[in-house]
C-alpha positions in Angstrom: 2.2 47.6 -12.1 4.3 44.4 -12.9 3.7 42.4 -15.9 0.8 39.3 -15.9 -1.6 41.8 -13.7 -4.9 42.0 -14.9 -7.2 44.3 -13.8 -10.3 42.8 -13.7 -12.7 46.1 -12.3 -11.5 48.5 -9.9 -11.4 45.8 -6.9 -10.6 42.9 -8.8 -7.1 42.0 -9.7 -5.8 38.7 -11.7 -2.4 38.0 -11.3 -1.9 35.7 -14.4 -0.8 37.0 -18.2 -3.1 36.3 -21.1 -1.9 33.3 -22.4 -2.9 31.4 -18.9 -5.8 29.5 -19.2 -8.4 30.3 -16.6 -12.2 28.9 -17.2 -14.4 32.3 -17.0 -17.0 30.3 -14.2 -13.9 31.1 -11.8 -13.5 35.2 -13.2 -17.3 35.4 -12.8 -17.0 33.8 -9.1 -14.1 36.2 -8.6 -16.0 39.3 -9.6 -19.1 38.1 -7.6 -17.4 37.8 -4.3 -16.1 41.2 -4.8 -19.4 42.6 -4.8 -19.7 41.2 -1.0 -20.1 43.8 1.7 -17.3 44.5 3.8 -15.3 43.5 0.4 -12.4 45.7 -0.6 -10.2 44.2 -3.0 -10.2 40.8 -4.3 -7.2 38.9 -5.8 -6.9 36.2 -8.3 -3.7 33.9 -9.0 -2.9 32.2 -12.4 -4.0 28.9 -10.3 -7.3 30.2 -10.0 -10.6 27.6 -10.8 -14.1 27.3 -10.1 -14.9 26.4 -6.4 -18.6 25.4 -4.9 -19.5 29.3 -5.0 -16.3 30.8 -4.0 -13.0 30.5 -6.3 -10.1 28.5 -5.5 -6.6 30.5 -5.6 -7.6 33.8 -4.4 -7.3 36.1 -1.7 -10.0 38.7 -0.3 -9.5 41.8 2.0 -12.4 42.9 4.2 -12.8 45.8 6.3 -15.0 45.6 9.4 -16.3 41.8 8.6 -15.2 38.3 7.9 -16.2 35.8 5.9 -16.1 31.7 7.3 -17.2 30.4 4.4 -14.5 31.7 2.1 -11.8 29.7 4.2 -14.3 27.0 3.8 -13.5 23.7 5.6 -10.1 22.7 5.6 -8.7 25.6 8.0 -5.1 26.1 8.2 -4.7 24.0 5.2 -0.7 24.4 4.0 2.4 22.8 3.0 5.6 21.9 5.3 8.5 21.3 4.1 10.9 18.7 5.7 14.8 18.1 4.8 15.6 14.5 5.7 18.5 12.5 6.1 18.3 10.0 3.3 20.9 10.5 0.5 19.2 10.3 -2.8 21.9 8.3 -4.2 21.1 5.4 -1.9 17.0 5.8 -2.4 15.2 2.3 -3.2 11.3 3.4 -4.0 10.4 -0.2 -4.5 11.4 -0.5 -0.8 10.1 3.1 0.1 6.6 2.3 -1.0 6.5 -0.9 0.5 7.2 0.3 3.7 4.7 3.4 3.5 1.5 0.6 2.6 -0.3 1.2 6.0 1.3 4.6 6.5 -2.3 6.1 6.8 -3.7 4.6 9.2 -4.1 6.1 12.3 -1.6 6.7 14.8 -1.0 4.1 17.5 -0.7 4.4 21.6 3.0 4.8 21.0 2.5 8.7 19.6 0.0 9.5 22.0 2.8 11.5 24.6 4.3 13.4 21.7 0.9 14.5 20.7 -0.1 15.7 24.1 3.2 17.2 24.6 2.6 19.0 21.2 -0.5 20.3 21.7 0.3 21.8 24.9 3.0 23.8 23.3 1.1 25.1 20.5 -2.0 25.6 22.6 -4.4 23.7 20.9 -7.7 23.6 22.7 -9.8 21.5 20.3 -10.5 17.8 21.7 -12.6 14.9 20.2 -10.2 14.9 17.0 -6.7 13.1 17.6 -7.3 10.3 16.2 -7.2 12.1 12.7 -3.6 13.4 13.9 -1.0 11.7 11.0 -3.3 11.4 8.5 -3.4 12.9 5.0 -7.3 12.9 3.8 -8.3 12.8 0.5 -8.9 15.7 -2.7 -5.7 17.1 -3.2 -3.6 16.6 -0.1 -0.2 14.6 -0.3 2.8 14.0 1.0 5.5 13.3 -1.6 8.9 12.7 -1.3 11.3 15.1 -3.5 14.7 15.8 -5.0 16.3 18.6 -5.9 16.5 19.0 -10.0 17.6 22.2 -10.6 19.0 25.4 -8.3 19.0 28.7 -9.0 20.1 30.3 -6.0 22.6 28.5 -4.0 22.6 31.1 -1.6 19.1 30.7 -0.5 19.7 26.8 -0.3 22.1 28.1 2.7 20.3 29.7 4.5 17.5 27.2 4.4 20.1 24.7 5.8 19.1 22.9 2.3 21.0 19.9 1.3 20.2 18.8 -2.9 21.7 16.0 -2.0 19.7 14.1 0.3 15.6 13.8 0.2 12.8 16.3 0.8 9.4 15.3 2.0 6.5 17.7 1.1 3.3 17.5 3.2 0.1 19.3 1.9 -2.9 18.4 4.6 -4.8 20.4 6.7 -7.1 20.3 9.5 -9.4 17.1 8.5 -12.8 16.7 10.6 -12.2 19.9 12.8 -12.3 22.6 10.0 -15.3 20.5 9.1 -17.2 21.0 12.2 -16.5 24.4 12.2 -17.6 25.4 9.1 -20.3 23.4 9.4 -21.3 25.1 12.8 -21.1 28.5 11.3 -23.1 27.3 7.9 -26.1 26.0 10.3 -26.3 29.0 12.4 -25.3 32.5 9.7 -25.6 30.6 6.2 -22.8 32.1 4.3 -23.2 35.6 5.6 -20.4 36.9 7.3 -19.8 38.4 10.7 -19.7 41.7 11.9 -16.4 42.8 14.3 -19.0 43.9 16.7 -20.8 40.4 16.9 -20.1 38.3 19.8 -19.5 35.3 17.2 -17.1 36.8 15.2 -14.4 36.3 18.7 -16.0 33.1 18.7 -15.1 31.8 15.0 -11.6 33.4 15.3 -10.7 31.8 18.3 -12.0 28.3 16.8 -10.3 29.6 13.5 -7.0 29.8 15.0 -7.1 26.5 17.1 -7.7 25.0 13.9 -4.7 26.7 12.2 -2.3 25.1 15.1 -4.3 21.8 15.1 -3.3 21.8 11.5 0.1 22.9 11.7 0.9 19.8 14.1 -1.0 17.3 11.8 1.6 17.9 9.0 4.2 17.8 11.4 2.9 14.7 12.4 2.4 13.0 9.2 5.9 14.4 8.2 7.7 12.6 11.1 5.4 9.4 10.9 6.6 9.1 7.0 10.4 9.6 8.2 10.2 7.0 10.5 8.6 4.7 8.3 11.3 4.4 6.3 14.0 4.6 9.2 15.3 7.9 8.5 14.9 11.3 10.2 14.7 14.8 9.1 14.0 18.7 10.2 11.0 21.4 9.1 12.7 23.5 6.7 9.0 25.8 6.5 5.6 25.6 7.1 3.0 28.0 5.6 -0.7 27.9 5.5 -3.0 28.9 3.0 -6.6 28.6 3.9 -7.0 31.2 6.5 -7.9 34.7 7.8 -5.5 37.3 9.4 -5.5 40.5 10.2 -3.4 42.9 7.8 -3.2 46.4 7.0 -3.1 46.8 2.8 -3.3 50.3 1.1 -3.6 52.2 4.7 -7.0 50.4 5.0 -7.2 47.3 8.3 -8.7 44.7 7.6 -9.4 40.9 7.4 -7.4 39.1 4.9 -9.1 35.4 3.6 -6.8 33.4 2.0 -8.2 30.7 0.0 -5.7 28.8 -1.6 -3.2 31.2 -1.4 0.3 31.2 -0.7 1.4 33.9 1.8 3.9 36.1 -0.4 5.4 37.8 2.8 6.3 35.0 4.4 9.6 34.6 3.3 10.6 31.1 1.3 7.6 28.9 0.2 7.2 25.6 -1.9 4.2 26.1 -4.9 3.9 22.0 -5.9 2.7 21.2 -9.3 1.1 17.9 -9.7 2.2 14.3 -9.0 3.6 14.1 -12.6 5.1 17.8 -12.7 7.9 19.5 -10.7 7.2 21.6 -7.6 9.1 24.6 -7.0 10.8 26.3 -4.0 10.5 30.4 -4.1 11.0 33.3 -2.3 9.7 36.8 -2.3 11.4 39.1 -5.1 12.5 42.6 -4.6 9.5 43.6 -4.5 7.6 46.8 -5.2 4.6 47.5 -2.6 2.2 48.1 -5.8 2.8 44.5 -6.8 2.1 43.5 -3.4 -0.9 45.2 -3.1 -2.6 44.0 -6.3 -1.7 40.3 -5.3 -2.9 41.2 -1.7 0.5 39.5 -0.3 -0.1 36.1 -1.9 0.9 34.0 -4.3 -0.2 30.7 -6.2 -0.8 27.6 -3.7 -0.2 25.0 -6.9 -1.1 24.5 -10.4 -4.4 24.6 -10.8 -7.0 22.4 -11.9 -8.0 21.9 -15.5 -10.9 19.9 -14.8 -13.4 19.1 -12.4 -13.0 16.2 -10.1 -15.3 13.4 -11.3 -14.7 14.1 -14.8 -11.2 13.0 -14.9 -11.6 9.5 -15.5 -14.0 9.4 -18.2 -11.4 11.6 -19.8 -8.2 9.5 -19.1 -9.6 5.9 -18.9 -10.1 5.1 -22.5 -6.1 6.2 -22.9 -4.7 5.0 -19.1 -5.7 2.2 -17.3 -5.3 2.1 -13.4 -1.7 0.6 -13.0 -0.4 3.2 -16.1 -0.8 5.9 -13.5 0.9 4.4 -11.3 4.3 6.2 -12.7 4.5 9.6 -14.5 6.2 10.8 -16.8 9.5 12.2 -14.6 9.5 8.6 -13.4 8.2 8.9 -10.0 6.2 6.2 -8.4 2.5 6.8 -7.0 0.7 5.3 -3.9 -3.3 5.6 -4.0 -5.0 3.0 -4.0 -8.9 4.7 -4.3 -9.2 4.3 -8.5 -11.4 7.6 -8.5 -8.7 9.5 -6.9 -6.5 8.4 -9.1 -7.9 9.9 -12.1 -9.2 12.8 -10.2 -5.5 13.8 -9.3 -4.0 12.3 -12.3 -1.6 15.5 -14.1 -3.8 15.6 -16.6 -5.7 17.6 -14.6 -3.5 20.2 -13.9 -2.1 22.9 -15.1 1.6 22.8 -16.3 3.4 24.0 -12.9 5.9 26.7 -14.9 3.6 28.7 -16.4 1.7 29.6 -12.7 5.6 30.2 -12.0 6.4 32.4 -15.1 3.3 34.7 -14.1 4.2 35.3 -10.8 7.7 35.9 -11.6 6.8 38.6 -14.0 4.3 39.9 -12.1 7.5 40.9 -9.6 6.1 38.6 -7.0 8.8 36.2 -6.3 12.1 34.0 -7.3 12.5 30.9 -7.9 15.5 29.3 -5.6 15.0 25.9 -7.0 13.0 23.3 -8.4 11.7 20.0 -7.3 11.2 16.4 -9.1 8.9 13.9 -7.4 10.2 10.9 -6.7 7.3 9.2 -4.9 3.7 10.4 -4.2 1.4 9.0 -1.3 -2.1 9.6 -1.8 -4.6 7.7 0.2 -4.4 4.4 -0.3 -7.8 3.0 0.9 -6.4 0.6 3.6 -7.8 2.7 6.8 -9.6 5.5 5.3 -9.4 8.9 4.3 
């Protein structure tokens, strides 16, 4: 077993040493959806924190049933990361942000072909939701342009077709008001109970599961290329991963259904796990890694930092120290856009865990390598103007 694995019982596993902070209301939610039927192993990464009834930063392996509500509402949920053509030595974020004011708004006429031509080739059957295409939403979801600070791996940086030298764009979003309906379809009719293999609505959920994965995907892709040309540049998709969503997989000789919720696919090669807006983000990719480590991480890894506090609580903690405009700028000297005060606070770094000890743990937990790491140079939030 590698180091920073807790066993928590015999199902449970926390991958996260001692010394990481994790408030015991997420352990207890942990241990409780464990005790689920159809549940045979649970997971829980050092980003782990209280959800509303599930944890957040975990993965769960089923056999014979699956479980909406765990994926909850933002299906397909992920990051994408984009390698664009703008040399950081030539970067003007005065004139970046003033060019990315209306940026969420949604999408006019002049996308509409590419859209249609995208969803055809990704199959995406879901329709009354395209005028969401582009567009961020709210909670935790981002895009923030990036540069390289420090690389560990030049190798990997290669491969990736990875240039330090000129800007990344990270995109965290997911699949806005369709995961929502969907959820909120299964909720009305099953509760939180989950469904059997033999039920004719567990077909049903998958296949409006998966449409909601793709619808996703494009939506970052979308927002990605709609911030690129905001600011006259281009760029491609270096990756694309998802981690709010069920998939088959095969763990310990046992099939079964594996929920990710928050949680970063460990076996799909490279990945980016983002600290906050004020913290570095870092690009990884899987170690050499025994199966047994693995197996007690259920294939995943940490999604991002991890919350300290609860949302709505942030801002009676910060505002007697920070007023609106001081958080505006962090501490690396990147630049924030949001322009709902709440949000602010909510998502202020504060917040968060400190991004390198989520990386230390899965490191020495044999999980991954880090390739490189990433500064912020400026954040987009929403800003209020159209909307989350």
């Amino acid at each position: 077993m590698g180091k920073s694995v807790q066993k928590i019982t015999d199902s449970v596993s926390l991958i996260a040493s001692k010394d990481t902070w994790i408030e015991g209301l997420a352990i207890e939610q942990l241990v409780k959806t464990s005790e689920l039927a159809g549940m045979f192993r649970v997971a829980g990464m050092p980003d782990l924190h209280p959800g509303r009834g599930y944890p957040i930063g975990a993965a769960f392996f089923t056999t014979n049933k699956i479980y909406p509500a765990l994926v909850g509402n933002d299906i397909g949920c992920g990051m994408s990361l984009w390698q664009s053509t703008a040399k950081i030595s030539k970067v003007n974020v005065d004139k970046f942000a003033k060019k990315l004011r209306d940026i969420e708004c949604p999408l006019d006429d002049s996308w509409a072909d590419l859209i249609e031509q995208r969803k055809i080739e990704k199959g995406i059957q879901a329709q009354g939701f395209d005028s969401a295409f582009g567009t961020i939403g709210g909670g935790n979801h981002f895009a923030e342009f990036q540069a390289v600070e420090t690389v560990y791996c030049d190798e990997h940086l290669a491969r990736l077709n990875l240039d330090p030298k000129k800007l990344l764009l990270l995109v965290h979003s997911g699949s806005r008001g369709l995961g929502q309906s969907i959820l909120t379809e299964h909720i009305s009719n099953f509760n939180h109970d989950g469904l059997n293999e033999d039920d004719s609505s567990f077909s049903e959920y998958l296949k409006a599961h998966d449409d909601a994965v793709k619808w996703a995907e494009l939506n970052r892709e979308l927002i990605a290329l709609r911030f690129l040309d905001a600011i006259r540049e281009s760029g491609d998709c270096l990756l694309d991963v998802n981690h709010n969503l069920v998939t088959e997989k095969d763990i310990a000789g046992s099939k079964g259904w594996l929920h990710r919720k928050g949680a970063t696919p460990a076996d799909q090669g490279y990945v980016v796990i983002p600290g906050s807006r004020g913290d570095y983000s870092y690009l990884v990719t899987a170690a050499d890694q025994a199966k047994e480590n693995l197996e007690n991480s259920l294939y995943s890894l940490a999604h991002g930092a991890g919350r300290k506090w609860k949302r709505g609580d942030c801002q009676a903690r910060l505002s007697h120290k920070f007023k609106k405009d001081d958080l505006l700028k962090t501490a690396l000297g990147s630049r924030v856009i949001c322009g709902n005060k709440e949000l602010l606070y909510d998502e202020a770094p504060q917040a968060y865990k400190n991004c390198e000890t989520i990386i230390d743990d899965l490191v020495e937990a044999g999980l991954m390598k880090v390739v490189a790491r990433l500064r912020p140079v400026l954040t987009f939030k929403t800003n209020g103007s159209c909307g989350a």
